[in-house]
C-alpha positions as CSV (number, residue, x, y, z in Angstrom):
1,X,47.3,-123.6,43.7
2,X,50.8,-122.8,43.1
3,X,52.6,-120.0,41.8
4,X,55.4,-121.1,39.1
5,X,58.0,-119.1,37.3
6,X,60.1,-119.8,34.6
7,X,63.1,-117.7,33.4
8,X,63.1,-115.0,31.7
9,X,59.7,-113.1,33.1
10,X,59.2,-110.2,34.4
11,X,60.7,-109.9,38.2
12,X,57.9,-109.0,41.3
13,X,59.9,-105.6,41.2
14,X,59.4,-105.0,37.4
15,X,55.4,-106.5,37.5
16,X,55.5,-104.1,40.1
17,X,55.9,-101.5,37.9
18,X,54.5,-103.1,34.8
19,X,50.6,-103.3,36.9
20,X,52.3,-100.6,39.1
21,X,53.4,-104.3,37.6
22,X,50.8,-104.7,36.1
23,X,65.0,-116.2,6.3
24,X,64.3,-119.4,5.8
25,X,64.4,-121.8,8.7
26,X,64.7,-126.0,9.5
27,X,62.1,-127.8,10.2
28,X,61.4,-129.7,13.8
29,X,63.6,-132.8,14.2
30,X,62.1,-136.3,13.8
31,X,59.1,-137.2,15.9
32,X,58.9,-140.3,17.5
33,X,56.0,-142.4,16.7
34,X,53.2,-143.0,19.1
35,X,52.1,-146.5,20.7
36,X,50.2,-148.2,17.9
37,X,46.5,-148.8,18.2
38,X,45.7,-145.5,20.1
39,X,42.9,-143.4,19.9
40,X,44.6,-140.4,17.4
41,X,47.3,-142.2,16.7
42,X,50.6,-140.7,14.5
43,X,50.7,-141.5,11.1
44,X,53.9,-139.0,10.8
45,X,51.3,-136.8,11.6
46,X,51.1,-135.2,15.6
47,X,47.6,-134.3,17.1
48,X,46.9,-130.7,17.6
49,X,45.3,-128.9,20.1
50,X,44.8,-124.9,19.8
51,X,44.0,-123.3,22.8
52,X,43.0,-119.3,22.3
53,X,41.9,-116.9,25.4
54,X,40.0,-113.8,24.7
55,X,41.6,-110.3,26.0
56,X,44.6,-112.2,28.2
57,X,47.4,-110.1,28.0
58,X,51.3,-111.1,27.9
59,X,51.4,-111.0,31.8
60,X,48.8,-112.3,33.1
61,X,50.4,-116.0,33.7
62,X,52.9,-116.7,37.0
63,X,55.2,-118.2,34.5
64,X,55.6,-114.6,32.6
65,X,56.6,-113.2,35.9
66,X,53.1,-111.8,37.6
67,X,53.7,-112.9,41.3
68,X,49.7,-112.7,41.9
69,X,47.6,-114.5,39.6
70,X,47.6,-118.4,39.9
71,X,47.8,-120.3,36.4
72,X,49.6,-123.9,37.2
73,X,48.8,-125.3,34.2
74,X,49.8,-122.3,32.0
75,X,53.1,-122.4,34.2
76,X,53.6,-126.4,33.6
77,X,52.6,-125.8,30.0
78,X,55.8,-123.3,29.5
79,X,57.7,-125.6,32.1
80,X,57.4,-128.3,29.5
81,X,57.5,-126.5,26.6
82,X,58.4,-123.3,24.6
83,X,57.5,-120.0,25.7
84,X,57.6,-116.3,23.7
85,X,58.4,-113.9,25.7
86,X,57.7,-111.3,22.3
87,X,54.5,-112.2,21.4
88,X,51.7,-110.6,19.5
89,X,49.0,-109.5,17.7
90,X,48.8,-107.8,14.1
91,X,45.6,-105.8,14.5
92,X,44.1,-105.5,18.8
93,X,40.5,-106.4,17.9
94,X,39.0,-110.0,18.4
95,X,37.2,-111.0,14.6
96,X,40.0,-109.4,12.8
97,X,43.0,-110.8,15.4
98,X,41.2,-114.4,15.0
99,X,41.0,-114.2,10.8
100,X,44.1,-113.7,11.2
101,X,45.0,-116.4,13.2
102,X,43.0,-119.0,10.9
103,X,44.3,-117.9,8.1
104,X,47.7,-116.3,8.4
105,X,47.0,-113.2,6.9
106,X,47.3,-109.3,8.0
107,X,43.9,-107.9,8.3
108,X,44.4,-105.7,5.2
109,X,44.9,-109.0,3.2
110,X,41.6,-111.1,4.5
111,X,39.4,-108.1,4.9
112,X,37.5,-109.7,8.0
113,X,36.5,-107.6,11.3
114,X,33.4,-105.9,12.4
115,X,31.2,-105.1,9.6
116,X,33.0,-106.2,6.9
117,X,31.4,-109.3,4.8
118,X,32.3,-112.7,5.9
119,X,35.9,-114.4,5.0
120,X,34.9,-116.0,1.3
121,X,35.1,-120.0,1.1
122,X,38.3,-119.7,-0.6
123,X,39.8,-117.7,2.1
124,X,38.3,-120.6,4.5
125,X,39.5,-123.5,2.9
126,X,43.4,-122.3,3.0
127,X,43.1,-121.9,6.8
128,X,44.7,-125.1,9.1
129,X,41.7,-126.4,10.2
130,X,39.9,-126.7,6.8
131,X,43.7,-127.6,5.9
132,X,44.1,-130.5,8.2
133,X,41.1,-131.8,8.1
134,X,41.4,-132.0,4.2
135,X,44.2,-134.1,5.1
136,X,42.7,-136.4,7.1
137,X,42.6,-134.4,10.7
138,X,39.2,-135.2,12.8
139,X,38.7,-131.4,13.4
140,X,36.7,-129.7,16.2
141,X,35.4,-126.1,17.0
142,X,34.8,-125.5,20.6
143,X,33.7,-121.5,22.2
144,X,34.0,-118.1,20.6
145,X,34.0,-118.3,16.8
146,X,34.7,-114.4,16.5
147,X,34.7,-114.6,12.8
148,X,31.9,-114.1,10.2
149,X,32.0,-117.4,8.0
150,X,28.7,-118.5,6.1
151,X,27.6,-121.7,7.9
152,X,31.1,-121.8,10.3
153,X,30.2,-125.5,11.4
154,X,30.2,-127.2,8.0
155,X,34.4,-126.8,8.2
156,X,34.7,-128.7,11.0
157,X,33.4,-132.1,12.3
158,X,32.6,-131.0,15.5
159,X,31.0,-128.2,16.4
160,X,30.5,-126.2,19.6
161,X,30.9,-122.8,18.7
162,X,28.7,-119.8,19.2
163,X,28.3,-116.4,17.6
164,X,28.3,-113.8,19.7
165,X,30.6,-112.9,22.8
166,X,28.4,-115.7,24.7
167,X,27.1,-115.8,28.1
168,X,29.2,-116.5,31.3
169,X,26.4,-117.7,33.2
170,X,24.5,-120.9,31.9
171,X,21.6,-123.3,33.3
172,X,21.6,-127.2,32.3
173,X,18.8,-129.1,31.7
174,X,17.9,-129.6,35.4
175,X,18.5,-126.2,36.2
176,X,22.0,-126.3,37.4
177,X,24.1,-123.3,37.2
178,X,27.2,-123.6,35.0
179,X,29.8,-121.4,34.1
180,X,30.6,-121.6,30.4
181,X,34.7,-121.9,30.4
182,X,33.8,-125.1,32.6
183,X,31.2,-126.0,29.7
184,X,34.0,-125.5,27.7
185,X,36.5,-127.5,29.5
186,X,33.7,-130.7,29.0
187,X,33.4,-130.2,25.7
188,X,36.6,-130.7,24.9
189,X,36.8,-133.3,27.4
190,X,34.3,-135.1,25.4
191,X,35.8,-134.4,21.7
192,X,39.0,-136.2,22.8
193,X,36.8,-139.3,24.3
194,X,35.4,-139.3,20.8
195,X,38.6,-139.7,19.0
196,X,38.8,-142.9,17.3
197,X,41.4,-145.1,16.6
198,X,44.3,-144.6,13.7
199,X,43.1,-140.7,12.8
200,X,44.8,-137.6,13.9
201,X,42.7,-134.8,15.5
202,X,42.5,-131.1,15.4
203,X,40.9,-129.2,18.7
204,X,40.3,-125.7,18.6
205,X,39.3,-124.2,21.9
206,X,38.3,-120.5,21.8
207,X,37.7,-119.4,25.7
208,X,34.9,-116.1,26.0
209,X,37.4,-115.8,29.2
210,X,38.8,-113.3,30.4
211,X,36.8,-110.9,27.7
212,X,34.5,-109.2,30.0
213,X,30.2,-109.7,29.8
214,X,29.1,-107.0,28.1
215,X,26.3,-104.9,29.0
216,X,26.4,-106.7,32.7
217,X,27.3,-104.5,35.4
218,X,29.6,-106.9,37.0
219,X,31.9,-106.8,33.8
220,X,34.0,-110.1,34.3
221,X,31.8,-112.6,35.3
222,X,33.9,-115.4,37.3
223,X,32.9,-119.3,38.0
224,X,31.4,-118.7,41.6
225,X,33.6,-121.4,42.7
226,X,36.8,-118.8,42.3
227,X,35.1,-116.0,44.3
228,X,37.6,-116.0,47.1
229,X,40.5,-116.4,45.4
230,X,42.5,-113.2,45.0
231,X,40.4,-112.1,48.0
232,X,43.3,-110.5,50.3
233,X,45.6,-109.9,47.2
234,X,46.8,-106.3,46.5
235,X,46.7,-105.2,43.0
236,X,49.4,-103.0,41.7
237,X,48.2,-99.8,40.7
238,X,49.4,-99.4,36.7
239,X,52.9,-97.0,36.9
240,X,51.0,-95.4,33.9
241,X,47.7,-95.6,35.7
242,X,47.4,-91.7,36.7
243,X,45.7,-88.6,35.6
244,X,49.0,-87.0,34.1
245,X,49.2,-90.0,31.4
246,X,45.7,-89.5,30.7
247,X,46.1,-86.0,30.5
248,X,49.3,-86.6,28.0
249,X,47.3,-88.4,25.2
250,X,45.7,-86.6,22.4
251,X,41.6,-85.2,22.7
252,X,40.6,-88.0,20.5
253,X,42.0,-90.7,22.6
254,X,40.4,-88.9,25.6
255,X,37.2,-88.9,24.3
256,X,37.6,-92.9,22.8
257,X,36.1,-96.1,24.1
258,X,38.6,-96.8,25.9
259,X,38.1,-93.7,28.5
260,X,34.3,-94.9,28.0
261,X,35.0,-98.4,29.5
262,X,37.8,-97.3,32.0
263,X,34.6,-95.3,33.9
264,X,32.9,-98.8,34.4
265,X,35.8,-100.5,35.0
266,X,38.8,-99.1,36.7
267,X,37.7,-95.1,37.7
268,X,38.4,-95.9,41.5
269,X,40.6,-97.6,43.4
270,X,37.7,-100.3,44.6
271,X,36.7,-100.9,41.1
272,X,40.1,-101.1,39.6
273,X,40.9,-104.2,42.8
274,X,37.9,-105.7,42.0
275,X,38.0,-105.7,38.0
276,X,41.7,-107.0,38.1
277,X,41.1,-109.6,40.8
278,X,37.9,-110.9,38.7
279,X,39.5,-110.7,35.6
280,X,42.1,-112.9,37.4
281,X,39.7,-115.5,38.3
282,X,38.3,-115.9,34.3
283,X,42.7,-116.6,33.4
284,X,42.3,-119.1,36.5
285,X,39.4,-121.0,35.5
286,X,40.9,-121.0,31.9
287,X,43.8,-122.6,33.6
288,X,41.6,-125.3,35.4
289,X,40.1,-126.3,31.9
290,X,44.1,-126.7,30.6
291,X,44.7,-128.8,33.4
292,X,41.6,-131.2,32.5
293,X,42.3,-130.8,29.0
294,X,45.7,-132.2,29.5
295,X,44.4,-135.1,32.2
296,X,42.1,-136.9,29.6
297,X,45.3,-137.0,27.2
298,X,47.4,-138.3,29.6
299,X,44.1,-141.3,30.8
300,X,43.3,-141.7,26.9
301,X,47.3,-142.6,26.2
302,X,47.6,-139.2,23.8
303,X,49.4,-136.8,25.4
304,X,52.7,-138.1,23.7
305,X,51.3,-137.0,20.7
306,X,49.3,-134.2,21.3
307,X,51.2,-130.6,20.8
308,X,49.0,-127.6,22.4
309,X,49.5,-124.3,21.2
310,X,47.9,-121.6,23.8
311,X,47.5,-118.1,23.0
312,X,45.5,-115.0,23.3
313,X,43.5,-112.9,20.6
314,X,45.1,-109.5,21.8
315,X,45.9,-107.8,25.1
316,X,44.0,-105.9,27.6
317,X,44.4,-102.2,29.5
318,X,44.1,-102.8,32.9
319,X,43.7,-99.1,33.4
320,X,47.1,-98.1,31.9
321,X,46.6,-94.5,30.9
322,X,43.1,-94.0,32.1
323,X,42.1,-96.7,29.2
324,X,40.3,-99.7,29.0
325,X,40.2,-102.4,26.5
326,X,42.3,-102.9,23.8
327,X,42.4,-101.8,19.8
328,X,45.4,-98.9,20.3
329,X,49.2,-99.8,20.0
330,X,50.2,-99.8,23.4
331,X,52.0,-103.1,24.5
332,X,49.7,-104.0,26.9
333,X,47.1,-104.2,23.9
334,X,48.7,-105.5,21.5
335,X,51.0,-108.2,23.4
336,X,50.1,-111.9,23.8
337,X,50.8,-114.9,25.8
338,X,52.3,-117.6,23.5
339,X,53.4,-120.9,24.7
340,X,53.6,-124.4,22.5
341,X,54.4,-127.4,23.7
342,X,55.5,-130.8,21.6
343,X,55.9,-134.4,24.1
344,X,58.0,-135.5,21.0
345,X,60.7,-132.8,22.0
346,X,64.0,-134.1,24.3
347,X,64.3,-133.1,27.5
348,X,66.7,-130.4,26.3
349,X,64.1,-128.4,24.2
350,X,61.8,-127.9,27.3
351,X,61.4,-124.8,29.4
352,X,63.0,-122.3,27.1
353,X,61.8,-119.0,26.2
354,X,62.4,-117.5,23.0
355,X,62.7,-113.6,22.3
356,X,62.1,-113.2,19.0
357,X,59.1,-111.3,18.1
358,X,56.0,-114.3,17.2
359,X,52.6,-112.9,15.9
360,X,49.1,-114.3,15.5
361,X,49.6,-114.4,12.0
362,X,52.3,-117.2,12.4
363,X,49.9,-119.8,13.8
364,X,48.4,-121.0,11.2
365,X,51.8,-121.9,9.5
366,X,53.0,-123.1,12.5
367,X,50.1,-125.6,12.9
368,X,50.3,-126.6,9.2
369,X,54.6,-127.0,9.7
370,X,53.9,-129.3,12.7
371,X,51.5,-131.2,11.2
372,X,54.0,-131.6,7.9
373,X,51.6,-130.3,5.9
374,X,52.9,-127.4,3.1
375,X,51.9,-123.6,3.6
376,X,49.5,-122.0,1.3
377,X,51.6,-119.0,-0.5
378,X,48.8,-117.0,0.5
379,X,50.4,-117.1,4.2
380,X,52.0,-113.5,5.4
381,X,53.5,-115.1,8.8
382,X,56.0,-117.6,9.3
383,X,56.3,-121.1,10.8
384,X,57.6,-120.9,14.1
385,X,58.8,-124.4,13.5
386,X,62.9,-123.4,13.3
387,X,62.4,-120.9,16.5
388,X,60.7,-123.9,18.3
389,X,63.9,-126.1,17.3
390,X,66.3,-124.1,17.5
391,X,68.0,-124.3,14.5
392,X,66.5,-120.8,13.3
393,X,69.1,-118.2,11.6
394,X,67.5,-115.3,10.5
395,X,64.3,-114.0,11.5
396,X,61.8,-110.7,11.3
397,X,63.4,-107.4,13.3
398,X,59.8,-106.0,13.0
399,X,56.6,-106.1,12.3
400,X,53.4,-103.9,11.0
401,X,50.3,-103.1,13.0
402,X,47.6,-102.0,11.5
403,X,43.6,-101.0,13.6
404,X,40.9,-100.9,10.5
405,X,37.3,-101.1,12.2
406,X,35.2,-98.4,11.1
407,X,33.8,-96.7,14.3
408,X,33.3,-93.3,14.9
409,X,35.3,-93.1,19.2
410,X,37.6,-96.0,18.4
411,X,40.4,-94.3,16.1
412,X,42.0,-96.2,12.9
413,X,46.0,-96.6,13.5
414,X,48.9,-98.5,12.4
415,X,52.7,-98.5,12.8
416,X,55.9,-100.5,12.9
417,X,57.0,-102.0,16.1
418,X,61.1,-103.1,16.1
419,X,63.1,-104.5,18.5
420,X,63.5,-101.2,20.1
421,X,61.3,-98.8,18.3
422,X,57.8,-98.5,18.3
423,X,56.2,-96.3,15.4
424,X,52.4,-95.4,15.2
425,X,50.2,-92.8,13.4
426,X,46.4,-92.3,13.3
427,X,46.1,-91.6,9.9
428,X,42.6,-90.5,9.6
429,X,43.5,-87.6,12.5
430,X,43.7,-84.0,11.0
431,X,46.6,-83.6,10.9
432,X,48.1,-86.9,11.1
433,X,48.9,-87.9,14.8
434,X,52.2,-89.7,15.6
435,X,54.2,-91.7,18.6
436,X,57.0,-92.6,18.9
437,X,59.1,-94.5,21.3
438,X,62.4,-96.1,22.4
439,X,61.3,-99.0,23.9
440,X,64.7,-99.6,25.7
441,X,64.8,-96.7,27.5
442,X,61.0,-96.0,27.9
443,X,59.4,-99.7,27.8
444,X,55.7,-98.3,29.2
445,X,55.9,-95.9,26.3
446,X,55.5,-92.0,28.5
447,X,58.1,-90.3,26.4
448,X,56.6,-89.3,22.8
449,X,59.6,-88.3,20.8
450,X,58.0,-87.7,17.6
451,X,59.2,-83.9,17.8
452,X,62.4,-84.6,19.4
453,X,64.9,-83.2,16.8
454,X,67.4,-85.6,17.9
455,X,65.1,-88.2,16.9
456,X,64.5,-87.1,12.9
457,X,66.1,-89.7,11.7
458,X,64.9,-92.6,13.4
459,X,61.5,-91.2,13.1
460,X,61.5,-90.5,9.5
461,X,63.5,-94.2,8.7
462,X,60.4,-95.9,10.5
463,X,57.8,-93.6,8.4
464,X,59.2,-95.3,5.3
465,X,58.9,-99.0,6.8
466,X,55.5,-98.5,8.0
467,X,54.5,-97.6,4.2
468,X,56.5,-100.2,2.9
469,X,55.1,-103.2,5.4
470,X,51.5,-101.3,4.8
471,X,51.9,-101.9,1.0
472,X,53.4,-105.1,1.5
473,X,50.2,-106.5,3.9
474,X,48.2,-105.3,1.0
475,X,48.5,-101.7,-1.4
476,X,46.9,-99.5,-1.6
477,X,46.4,-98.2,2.1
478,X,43.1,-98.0,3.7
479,X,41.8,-94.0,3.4
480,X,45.9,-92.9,4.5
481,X,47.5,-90.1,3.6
482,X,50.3,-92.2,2.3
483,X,50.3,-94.1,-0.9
484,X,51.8,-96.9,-2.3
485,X,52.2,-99.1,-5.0
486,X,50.6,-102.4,-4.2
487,X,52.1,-106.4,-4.4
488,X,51.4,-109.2,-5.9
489,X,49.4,-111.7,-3.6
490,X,52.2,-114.0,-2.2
491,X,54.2,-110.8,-1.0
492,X,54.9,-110.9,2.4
493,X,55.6,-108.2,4.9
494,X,58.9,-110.0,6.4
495,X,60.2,-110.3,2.9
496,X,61.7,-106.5,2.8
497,X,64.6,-105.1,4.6
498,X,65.1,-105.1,8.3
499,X,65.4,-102.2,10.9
């Protein structure tokens, strides 16, 4: 396998130190119409595949600049396509990062993680794949469902999803050992054989990988066919990956579940090589299942009118600050691959990256855009559709974050992240605890300047935005200190002003 990079990721010299390394807008241009008689064929309408990963953080692809891990496909993906640079997630926590993706909406406006009901049938039937399939979409659910919905299968029509995180490790029927992302990659194999003539299709893929097995020992439990890959590879130890930024956070972040998983992950310097390389190996067999995904599209005549989105649910710490997992602020939680690729593009569209700031809650509208379909006015994000073209004039300077999952070591947060600012506050804390950081001139976030007089302003200017986008997602706060008035149900949060 081959290691490509596009512009505009990070250099060997800045991974090193990253892991150690570690408005209104116009719509797409004309498509061109598909060969007549195939399998999915366009009816002014493109087939969709959506492609999610589970814990994959921004940088773990060679085409966002990591000179280790080995992702071809991902790499020809972005080659070929668009890539954000600025991507991510509205709320670092799998169920209420994927609601968000299916429907569009902050986690404070669909009200869906971890012990929380299940996401009504109204809520479900504005999301894109109850969406397109009400249009006439074949729609299929592959992996990781990560979202409580009463009876999940009856909104698509086909189903392969599971409840649960899953199992890596699987037997078939004559006792075979298979790993599930390659189960995975034949199931959607197999949904794409099944498409039949004259109908669009939607195929939603959610990968278990790189997400670690929980409860197992081993953590990130790898296809055995990738076990010496990565063998003679030398991870980068984290530049925040030391006692003293442990030392720096607050006692309540010390004693969180993040420290908890770090000890089984990442405490020595032999653990923390052979959790990265392993959790290398789960992105590369993701990447093997992309490259089979995109094979049967090219044989079955589609992959002219197929666009694949690929993403991730949230980031991952890799040991950055003596943490593990993902929930707090930090970039490396809360930032996402994002690439999407359309065949009907020119030549000139392919292999740029865009910097403007994307989040999960744009898919949806995205998807819808693409597919010319019309947004629900229950959507908070915004279609990517203009970015993706081009022809995009104004877009959001910032965005609200917001951590909501009642549990007692893993500490409610939320804050405004700018283009150079990054704002957050655990509001349940007593008294309120706050970061802040320039992100130009401290991008791993060491320099807390919350009590930095020369920093008032700034501080108290992004105090007033994090109400105001908190209100906007949806009024009244959830058990803050801060109150605010709360907005009718088609406010959205990039409506106010910018900073």
């Amino acid at each position: 396998m081959t290691n490509e990079t596009q512009g505009g990721g990070l250099s060997r010299r800045e991974f090193g130190a990253r892991m150690g390394v570690a408005g209104a807008c116009l719509a797409m241009g004309r498509p061109r119409a598909s060969r007549a008689g195939e399998p999915g064929k366009d009816h002014s309408k493109p087939n969709i595949i959506f492609l999610l990963t589970d814990d994959q953080r921004w940088d773990a692809m060679g085409c966002a600049g990591n000179p280790i891990i080995q992702t071809p496909n991902m790499d020809k993906l972005a080659g070929s396509g668009v890539r954000f640079e600025n991507a991510f997630v509205t709320t670092s926590i799998c169920m209420a990062s994927r609601a968000s993706i299916f429907t569009g909406q902050y986690e404070r406006r669909h009200g869906c993680t971890f012990g929380t009901g299940p996401l009504s049938d109204e809520s479900m039937s504005q999301t894109y794949p109850a969406l397109l399939r009400k249009a006439g979409y074949r729609t299929g659910f592959i992996g990781k469902f990560g979202v409580s919905v009463r009876k999940a299968r009856r909104w698509f029509d086909v189903w392969h999803g599971f409840a649960g995180q899953g199992k890596y490790e699987n037997t078939d029927k004559q006792g075979n050992y298979k790993h599930l992302t390659r189960i995975m990659g034949d199931q959607a194999v197999g949904f794409i054989r099944g498409c039949k003539a004259d109908q669009p299709f939607c195929l939603s893929v959610s990968f278990k990988a790189p997400h670690c097995q929980d409860g197992d020992l081993r953590q990130f439990i790898y296809d055995p066919a990738y076990k010496d890959l990565y063998r003679d590879a030398e991870i980068p130890v984290p530049k925040t990956a030391t006692a003293h930024h442990f030392d720096r956070l607050p006692e309540f972040l010390k004693k969180s579940e993040g420290r908890k998983r770090w000890k089984i992950r990442f405490s020595t310097p032999v653990m923390h090589q052979e959790s990265v390389k392993s959790y290398y190996r789960l992105v590369t067999g993701v990447d093997a299942a992309i490259g089979r995904i995109r094979d049967v599209l090219k044989r079955r005549g589609l992959d002219r009118n197929t666009i694949i989105v690929f993403t991730a649910d949230n980031g991952f710490y890799l040991g950055e600050r003596g943490l593990a997992g993902k929930w707090y602020a930090h970039e490396e939680s809360i930032r996402v691959p994002l690439i999407v690729y359309d065949p009907r593009w020119a030549a000139s569209e392919r292999g740029r990256t865009v910097k403007e700031m994307a989040l999960n809650i744009d898919i949806a509208p995205t998807l819808l855009e693409l597919a010319g379909l019309p947004v629900p006015k229950t959507v908070q994000g915004r279609s990517l559709a203009g970015l993706l073209a081009g022809t995009c004039k104004t877009w959001r300077k910032d965005f609200f974050y917001e951590h909501l999952f009642e549990r007692h070591n893993i500490p409610k947060s939320e804050g405004v992240r700018t283009q150079r600012w990054k704002y957050i506050r655990y509001f349940e804390q007593q008294p309120v605890y706050e970061e802040l950081y320039d992100l130009v001139k401290d991008p791993f976030e060491e320099d807390n300047l919350v009590a930095d007089a020369g920093h008032r302003a700034t501080l108290e200017t992004l105090r007033k935005r994090c109400d105001e986008l908190r209100d906007l997602a949806k009024g009244p706060p959830v058990a803050s200190s801060r109150t605010g008035p709360g907005k009718p149900a088609d406010a959205r949060p990039d409506a106010g002003r910018r900073h």
